[in-house]
GURONU-118854 format. One record per residue: residue number from 1; x, y, z of N, C-alpha, C, O in turn. Coordinates in Angstrom, 2 decimals. Layout:
N
NUM, X, Y, Z, X, Y, Z, X, Y, Z, X, Y, Z
...
This chain:
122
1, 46.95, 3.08, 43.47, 46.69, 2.50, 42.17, 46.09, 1.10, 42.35, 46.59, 0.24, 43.07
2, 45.23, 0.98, 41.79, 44.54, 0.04, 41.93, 44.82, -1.30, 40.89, 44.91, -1.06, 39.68
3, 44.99, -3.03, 41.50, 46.02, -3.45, 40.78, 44.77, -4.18, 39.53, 43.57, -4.04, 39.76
4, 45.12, -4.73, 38.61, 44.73, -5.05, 37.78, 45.41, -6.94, 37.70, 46.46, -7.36, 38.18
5, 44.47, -7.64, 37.00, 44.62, -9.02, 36.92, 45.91, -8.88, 35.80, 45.83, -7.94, 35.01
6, 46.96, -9.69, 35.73, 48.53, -10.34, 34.75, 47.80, -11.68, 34.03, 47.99, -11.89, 32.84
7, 47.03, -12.47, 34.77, 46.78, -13.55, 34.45, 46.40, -14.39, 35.35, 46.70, -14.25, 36.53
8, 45.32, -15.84, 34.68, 45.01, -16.36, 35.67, 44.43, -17.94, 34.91, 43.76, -18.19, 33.91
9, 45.06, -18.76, 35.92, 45.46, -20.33, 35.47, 44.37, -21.42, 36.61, 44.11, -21.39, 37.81
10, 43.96, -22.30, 35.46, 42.75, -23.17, 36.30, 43.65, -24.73, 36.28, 43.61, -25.36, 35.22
11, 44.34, -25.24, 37.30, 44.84, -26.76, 37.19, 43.46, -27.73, 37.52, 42.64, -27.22, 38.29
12, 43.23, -28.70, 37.14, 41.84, -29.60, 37.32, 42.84, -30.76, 38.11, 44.07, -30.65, 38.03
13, 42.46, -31.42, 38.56, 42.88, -32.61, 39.40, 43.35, -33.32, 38.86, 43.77, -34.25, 39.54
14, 43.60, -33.42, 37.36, 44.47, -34.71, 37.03, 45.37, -34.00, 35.99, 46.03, -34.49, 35.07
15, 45.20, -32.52, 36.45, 46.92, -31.89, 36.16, 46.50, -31.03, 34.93, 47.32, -30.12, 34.78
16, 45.42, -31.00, 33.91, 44.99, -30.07, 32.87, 45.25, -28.65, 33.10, 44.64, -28.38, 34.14
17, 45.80, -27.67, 32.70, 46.07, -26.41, 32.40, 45.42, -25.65, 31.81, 45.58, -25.45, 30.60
18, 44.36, -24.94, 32.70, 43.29, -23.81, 31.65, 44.10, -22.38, 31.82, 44.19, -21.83, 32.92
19, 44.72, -21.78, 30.53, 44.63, -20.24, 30.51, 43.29, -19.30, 30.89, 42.20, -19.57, 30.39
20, 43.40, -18.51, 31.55, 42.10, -17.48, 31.56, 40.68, -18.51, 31.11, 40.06, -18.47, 30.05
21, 40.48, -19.29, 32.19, 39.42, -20.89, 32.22, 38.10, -19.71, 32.07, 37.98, -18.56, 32.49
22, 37.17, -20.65, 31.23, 35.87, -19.75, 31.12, 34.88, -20.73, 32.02, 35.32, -21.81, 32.41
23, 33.66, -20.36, 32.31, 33.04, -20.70, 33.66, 32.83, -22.33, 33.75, 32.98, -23.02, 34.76
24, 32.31, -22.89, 32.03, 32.46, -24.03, 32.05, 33.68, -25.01, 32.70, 33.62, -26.17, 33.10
25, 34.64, -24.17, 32.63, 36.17, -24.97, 32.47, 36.10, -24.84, 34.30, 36.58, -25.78, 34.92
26, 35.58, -23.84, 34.96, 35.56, -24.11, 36.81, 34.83, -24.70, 36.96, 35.11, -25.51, 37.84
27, 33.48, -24.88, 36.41, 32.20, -25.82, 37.23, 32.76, -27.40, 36.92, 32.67, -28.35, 37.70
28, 33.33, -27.41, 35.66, 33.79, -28.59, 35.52, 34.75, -29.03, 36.82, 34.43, -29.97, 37.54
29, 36.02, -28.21, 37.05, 36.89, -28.64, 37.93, 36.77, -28.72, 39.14, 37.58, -29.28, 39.88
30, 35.55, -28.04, 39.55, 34.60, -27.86, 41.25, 34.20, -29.82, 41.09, 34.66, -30.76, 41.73
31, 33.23, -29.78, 40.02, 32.04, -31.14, 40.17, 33.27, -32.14, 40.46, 33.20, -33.00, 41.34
32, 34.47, -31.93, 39.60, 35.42, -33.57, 39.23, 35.63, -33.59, 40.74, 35.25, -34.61, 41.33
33, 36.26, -32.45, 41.56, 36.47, -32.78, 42.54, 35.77, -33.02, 43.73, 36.09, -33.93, 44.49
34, 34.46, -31.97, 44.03, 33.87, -32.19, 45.10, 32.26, -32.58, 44.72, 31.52, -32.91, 45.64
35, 31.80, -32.53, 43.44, 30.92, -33.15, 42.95, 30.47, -34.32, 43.45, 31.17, -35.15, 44.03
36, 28.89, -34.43, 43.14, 28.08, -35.67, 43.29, 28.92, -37.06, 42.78, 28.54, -38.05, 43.41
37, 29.60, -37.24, 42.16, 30.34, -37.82, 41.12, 31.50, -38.35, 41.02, 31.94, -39.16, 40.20
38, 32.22, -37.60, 42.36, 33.85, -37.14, 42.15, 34.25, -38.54, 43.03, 33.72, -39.15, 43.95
39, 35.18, -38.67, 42.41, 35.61, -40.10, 43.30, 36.97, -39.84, 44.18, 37.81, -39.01, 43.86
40, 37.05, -40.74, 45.39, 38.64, -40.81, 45.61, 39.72, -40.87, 44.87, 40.06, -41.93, 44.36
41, 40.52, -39.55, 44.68, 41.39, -39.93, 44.02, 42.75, -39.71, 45.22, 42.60, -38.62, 45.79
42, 44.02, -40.48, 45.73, 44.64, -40.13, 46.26, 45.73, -39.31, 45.42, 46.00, -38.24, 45.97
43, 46.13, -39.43, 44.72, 46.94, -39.16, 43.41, 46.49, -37.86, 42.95, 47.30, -37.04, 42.52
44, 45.46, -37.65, 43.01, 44.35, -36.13, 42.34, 43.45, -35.54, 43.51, 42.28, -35.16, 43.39
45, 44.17, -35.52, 44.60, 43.15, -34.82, 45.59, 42.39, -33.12, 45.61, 41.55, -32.70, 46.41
46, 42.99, -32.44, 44.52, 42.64, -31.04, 44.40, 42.79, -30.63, 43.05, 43.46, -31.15, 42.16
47, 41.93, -29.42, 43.03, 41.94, -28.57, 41.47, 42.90, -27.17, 42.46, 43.15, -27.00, 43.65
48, 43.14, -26.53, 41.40, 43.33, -24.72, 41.83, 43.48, -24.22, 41.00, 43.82, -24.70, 39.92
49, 43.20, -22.65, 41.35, 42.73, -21.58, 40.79, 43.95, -20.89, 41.04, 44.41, -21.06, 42.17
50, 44.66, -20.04, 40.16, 46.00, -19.03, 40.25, 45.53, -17.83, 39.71, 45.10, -17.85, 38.56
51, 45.53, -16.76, 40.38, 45.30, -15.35, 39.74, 46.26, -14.08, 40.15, 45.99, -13.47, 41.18
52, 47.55, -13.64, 39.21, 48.30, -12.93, 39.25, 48.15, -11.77, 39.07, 47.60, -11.36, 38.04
53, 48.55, -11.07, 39.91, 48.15, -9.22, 39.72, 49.53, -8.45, 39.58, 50.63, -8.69, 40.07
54, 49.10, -7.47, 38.76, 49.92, -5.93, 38.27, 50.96, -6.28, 39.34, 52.03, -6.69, 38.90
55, 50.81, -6.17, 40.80, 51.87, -5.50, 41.12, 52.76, -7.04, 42.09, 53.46, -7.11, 43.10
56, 52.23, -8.07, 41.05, 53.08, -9.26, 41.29, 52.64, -10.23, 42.56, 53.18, -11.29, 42.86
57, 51.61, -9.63, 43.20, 50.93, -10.39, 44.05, 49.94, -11.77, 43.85, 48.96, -11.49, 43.16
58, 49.97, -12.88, 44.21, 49.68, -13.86, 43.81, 48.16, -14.59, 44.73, 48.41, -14.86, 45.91
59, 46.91, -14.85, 44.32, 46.05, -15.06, 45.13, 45.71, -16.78, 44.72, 45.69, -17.12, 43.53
60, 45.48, -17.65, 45.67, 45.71, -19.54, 44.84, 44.02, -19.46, 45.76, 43.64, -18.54, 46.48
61, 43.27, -20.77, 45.40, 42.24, -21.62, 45.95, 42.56, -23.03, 45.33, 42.73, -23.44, 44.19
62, 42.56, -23.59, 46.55, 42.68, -24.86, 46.18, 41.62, -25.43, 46.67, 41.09, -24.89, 47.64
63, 41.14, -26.48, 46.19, 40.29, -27.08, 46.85, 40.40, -28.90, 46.16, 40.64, -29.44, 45.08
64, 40.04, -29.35, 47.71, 40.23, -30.75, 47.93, 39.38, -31.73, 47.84, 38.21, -31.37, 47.91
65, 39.57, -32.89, 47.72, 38.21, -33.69, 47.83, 37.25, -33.76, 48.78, 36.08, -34.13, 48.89
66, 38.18, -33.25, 49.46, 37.67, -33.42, 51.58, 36.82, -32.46, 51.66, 36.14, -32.44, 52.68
67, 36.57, -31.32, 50.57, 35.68, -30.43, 50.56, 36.27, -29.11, 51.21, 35.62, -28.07, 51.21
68, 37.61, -29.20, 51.78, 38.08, -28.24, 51.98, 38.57, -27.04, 50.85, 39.09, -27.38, 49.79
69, 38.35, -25.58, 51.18, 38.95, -24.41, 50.68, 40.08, -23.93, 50.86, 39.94, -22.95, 51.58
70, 41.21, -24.10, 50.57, 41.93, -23.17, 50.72, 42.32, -21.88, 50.04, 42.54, -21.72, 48.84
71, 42.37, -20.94, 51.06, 43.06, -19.30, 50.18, 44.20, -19.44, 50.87, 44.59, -19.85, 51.96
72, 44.79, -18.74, 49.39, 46.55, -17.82, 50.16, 46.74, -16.90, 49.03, 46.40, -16.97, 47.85
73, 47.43, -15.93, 49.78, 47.75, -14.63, 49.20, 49.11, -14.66, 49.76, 49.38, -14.69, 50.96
74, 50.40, -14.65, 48.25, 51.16, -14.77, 48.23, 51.96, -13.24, 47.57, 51.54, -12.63, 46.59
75, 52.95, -12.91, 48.24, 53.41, -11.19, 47.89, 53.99, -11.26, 46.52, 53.96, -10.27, 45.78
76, 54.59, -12.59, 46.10, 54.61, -12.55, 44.43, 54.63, -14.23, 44.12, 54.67, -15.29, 44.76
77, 54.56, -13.74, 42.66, 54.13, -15.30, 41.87, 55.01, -16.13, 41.98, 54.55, -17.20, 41.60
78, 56.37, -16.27, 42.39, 56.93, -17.11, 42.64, 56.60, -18.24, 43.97, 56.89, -19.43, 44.08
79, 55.94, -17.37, 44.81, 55.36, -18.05, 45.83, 56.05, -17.81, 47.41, 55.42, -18.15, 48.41
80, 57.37, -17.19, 47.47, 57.91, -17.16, 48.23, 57.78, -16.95, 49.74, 58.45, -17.20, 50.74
81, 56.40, -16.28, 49.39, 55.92, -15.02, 50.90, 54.72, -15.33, 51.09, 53.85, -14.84, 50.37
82, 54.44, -16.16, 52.02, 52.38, -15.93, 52.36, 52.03, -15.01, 53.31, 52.18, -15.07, 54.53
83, 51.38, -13.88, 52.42, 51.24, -12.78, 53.61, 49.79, -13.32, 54.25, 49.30, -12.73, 55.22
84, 49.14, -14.49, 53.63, 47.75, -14.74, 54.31, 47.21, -15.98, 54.17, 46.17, -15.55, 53.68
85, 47.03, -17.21, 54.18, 46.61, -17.95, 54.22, 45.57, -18.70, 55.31, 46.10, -19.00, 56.38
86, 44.12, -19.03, 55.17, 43.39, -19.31, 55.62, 42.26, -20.32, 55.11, 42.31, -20.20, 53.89
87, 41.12, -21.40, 55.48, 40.42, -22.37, 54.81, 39.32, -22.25, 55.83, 39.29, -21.80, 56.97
88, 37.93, -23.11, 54.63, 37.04, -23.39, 55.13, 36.43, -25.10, 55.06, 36.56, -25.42, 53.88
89, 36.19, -25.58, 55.37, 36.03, -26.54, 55.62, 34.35, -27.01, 55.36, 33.39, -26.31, 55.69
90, 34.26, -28.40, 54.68, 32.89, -28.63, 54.00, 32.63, -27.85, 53.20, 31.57, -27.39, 53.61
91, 32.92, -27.26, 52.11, 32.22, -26.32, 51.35, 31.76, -27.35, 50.26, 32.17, -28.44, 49.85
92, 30.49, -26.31, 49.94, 29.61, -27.16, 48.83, 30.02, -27.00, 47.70, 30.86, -26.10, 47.55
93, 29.68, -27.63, 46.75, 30.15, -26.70, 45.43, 29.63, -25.74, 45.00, 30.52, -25.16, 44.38
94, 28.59, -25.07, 44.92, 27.77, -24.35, 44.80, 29.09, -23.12, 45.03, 29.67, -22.35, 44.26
95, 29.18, -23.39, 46.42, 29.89, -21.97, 46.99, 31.25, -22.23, 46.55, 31.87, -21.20, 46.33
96, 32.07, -23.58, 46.32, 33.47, -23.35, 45.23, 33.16, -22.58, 44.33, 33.50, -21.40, 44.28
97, 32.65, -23.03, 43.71, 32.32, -23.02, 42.16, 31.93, -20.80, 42.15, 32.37, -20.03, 41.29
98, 31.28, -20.50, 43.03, 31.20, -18.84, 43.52, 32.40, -18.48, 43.49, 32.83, -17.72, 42.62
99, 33.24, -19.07, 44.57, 35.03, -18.66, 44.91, 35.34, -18.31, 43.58, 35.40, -17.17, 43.11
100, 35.59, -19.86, 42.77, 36.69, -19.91, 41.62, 35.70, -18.72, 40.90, 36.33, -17.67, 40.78
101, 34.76, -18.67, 40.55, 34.58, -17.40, 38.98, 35.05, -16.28, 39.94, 35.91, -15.69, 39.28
102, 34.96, -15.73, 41.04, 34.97, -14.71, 41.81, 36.57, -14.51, 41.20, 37.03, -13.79, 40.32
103, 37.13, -15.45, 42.08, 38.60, -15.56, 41.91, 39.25, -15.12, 40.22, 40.23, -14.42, 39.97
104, 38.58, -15.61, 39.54, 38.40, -15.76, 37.99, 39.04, -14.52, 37.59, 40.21, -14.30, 37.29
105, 38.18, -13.88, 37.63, 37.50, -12.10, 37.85, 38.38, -10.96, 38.52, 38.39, -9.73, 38.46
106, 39.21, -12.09, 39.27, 40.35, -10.96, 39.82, 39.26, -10.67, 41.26, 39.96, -10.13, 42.13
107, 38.21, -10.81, 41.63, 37.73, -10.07, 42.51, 37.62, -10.87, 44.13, 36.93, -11.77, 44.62
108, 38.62, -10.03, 44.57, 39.43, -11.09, 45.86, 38.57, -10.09, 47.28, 38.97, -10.20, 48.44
109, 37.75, -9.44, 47.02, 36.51, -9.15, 47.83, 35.44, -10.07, 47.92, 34.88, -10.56, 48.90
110, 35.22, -10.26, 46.38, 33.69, -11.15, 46.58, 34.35, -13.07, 47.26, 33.63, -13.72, 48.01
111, 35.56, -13.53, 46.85, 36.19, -14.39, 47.18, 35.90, -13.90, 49.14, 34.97, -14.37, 49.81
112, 36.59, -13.25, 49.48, 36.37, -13.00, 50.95, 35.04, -13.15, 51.29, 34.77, -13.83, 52.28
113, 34.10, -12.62, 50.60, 32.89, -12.68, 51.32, 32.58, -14.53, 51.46, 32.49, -15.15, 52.52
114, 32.49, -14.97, 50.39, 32.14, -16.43, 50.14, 32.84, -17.02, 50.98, 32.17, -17.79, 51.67
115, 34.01, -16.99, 51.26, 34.39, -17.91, 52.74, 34.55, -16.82, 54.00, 35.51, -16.85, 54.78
116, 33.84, -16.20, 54.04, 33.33, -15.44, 55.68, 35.00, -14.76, 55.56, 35.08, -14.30, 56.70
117, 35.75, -14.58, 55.20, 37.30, -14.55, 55.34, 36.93, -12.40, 55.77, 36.29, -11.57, 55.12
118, 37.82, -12.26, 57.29, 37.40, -10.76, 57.86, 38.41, -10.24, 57.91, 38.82, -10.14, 59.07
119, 39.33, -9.66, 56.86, 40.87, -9.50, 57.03, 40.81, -8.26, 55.87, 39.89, -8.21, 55.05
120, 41.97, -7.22, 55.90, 41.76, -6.06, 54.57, 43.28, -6.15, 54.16, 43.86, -5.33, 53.46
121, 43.69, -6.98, 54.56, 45.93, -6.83, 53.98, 45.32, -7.23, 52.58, 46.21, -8.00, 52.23
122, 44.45, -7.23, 51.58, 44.35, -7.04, 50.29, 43.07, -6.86, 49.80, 42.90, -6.68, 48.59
């Protein structure tokens, strides 16, 4: 059975809460952070992306000022279990900003492709 998206939550760097964020609401939270624009913040170093599935499995991207990606795939939403966690390093926004709608979308294939990520545990 193939799982289906529960829900999915956009935090922006200075803590804002998007329900089911529409594309504006990620390009926005990509630029604040790794944008032409984006300033040091020590206090606000990252946005993330939360997308919860049917069968309680939890997929995060965070991303930092440092330009780093992070994925993790967590076995439920509480967070308890990382069955996977892995990052890429320097990413542009261009290619965040790909992740998060990918991510958006529930679609944790096209997310893999965008950070080279070669793994099938989901």
């Amino acid at each position: 059975m193939k799982k289906s998206i529960e829900w999915v939550n956009l935090v922006n760097r200075y803590g804002n809460s998007f329900e089911s964020p529409q594309m504006t609401q990620l390009k926005r939270a990509c630029q604040e952070t790794i944008g032409e624009e984006a300033m040091t913040d020590r206090e606000h170093p990252k946005c993330w992306l939360q997308c919860g599935f049917s069968d309680e499995s939890l997929c995060v991207l965070d991303l930092y000022e440092s330009g780093k990606l992070l994925f993790t795939l967590y076995s439920d939403w509480d967070m308890h279990s990382v069955e996977l966690e892995t990052s890429r390093s320097n990413v542009k926004l261009e290619t965040a900003i790909k992740a998060f709608a990918a991510l958006s979308h529930g679609n944790v294939e096209a997310v893999k492709k965008v950070l080279r990520i070669d793994c099938s545990e989901f």
